[in-house]
N, C-alpha and C positions, 0 to 999 in steps of 0.2 A: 546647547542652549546658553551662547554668553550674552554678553550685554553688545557685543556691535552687532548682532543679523539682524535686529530692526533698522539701526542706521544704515545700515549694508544695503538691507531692501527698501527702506523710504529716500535713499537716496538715487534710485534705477525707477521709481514708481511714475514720475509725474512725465504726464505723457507730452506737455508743451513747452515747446523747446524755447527757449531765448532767442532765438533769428525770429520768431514769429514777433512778439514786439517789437523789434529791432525793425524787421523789413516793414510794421505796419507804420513807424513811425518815419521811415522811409518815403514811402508811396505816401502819406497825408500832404508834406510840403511840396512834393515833385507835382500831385494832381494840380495845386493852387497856381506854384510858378507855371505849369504849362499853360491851363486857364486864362492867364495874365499875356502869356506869349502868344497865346492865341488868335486875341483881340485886338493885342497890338501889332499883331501880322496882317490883320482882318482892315485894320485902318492904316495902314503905313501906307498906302498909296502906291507900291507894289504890287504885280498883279500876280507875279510868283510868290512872295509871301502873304499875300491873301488866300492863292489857292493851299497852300499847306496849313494854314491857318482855319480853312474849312471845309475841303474837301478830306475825307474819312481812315485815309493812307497813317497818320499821325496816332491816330488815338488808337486804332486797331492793331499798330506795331507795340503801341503801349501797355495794349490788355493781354496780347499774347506775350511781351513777356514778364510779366506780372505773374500769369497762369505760368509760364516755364520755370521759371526761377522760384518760384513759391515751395516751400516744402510740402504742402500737404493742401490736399483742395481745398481744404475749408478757408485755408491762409490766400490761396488763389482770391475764392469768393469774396473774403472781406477785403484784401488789400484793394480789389480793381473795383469793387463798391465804393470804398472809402477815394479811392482816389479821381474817377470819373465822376464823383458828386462832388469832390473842392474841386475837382477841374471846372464844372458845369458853372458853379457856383462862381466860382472865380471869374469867369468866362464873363458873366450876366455881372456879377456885382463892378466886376471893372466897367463894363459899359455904362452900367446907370450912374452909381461914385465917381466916377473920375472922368469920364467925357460927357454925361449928363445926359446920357441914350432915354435916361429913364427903364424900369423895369418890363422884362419881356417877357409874357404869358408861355413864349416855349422852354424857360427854367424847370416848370412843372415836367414836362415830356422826355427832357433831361433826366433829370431824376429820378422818375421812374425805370427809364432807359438803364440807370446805374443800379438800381435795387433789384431786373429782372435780366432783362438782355446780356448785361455788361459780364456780371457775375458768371453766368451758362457759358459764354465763350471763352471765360479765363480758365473755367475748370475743365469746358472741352480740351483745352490748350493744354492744358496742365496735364489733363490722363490719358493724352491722345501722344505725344511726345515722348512719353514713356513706355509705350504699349507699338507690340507688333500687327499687322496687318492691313485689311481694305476699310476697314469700317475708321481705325486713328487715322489713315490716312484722309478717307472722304472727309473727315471732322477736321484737319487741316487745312483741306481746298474749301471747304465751304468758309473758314474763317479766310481764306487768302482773297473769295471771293464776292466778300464786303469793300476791299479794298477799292477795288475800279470805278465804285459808286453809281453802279449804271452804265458804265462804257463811256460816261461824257466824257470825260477827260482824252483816255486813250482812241476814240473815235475821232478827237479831234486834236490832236497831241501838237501840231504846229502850233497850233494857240496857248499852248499850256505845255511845253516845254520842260520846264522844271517837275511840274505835279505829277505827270509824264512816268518820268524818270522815275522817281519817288511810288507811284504807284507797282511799277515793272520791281525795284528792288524791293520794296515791301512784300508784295506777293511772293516774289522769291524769297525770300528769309522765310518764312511761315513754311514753306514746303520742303527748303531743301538745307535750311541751316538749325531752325529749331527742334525739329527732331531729333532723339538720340540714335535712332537705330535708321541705317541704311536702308531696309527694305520699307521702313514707314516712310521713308523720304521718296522711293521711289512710288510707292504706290497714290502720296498723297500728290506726287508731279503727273500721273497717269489719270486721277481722279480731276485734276487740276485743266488739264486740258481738255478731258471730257465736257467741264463744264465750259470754257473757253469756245469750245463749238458749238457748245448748245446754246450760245447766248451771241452766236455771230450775225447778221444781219442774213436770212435766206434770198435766194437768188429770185428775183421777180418771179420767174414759172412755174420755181417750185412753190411761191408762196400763192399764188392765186389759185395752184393744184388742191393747196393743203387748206387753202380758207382764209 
């Protein structure tokens, strides 16, 4: 019973690390510049940087790795909250401040989008990456499988070339490079193409069979 086991032990006690500010103060300005590059991809009069500028490839590579790199889910949760609302924000206030769009009513659905949605798939990302089996994997393909936005893009990939591209490597990072462990990588590229079928366009016969 000397005088250092308190400092001994209140210096091991506090359970929030230093990278947690650090990474949050991180993600705050990275949300805003993207937000800002967003819009200005949206108007550059490009039709490849307009489509990465708003088709869904972009920000989904963004929240998953937010959730992968993040220490602990909670830091997951608040980094990819904080950062998809100055993205959102960013996004909307450039248009109305500085080209004069004036304010747009879907800011609200953004942000909500970042206080419920966003957060859920940074921390699927985050404990799914880390963890063995079919279920971290299915939770991988389902985030791989926000990417395509509906198959527009890749159904018509001549047209969109570049987003194209971008949608194929995004999807693939989520399945086969963000995971730590081999077998979640396999299982979440098996889960991955499951849903890849099940979202392919059915053959006329069989669809008039099935309704």
């Amino acid at each position: 019973m000397n005088g250092s086991a308190p400092a001994s032990s209140s210096s091991t006690s506090p359970r929030t690390s230093p990278a947690e500010p650090r990474g949050l103060l991180a993600a705050a300005p990275a949300g805003v510049l993207a937000g800002i590059a967003a819009k200005a991809a949206d108007e550059s009069g490009q039709a490849w940087a307009a489509d990465l500028g708003s088709y869904p490839a972009a920000w989904v590579l963004a929240v998953a790795a937010l959730g992968r790199w993040a220490p602990s889910a909670r830091a997951a949760a608040v980094r990819a909250c904080v950062s998809f609302a100055l993205m959102s924000l960013a996004y909307y206030a450039w248009a109305a401040l500085v080209l004069g769009f004036g304010w747009n009513r879907l800011l609200g659905a953004w942000l909500a989008l970042s206080a419920t949605a966003v957060p859920a798939v940074a921390v699927a990302v985050h404990r799914a990456t880390r963890q063995d089996g079919p279920v971290p994997g299915a939770l991988l393909a389902g985030a791989a499988g926000i990417v395509p936005g509906g198959g527009a893009v890749l159904g018509d990939a001549a047209a969109h070339p570049v987003q194209a591209a971008a949608d194929v490597l995004v999807a693939g990072a989520l399945v086969a490079v963000l995971p730590r462990r081999a077998r979640t990588r396999l299982w979440a590229s098996r889960a991955a193409r499951v849903g890849h079928l099940a979202r392919r366009p059915r053959p006329r016969r069989l669809q008039a069979l099935l309704g």
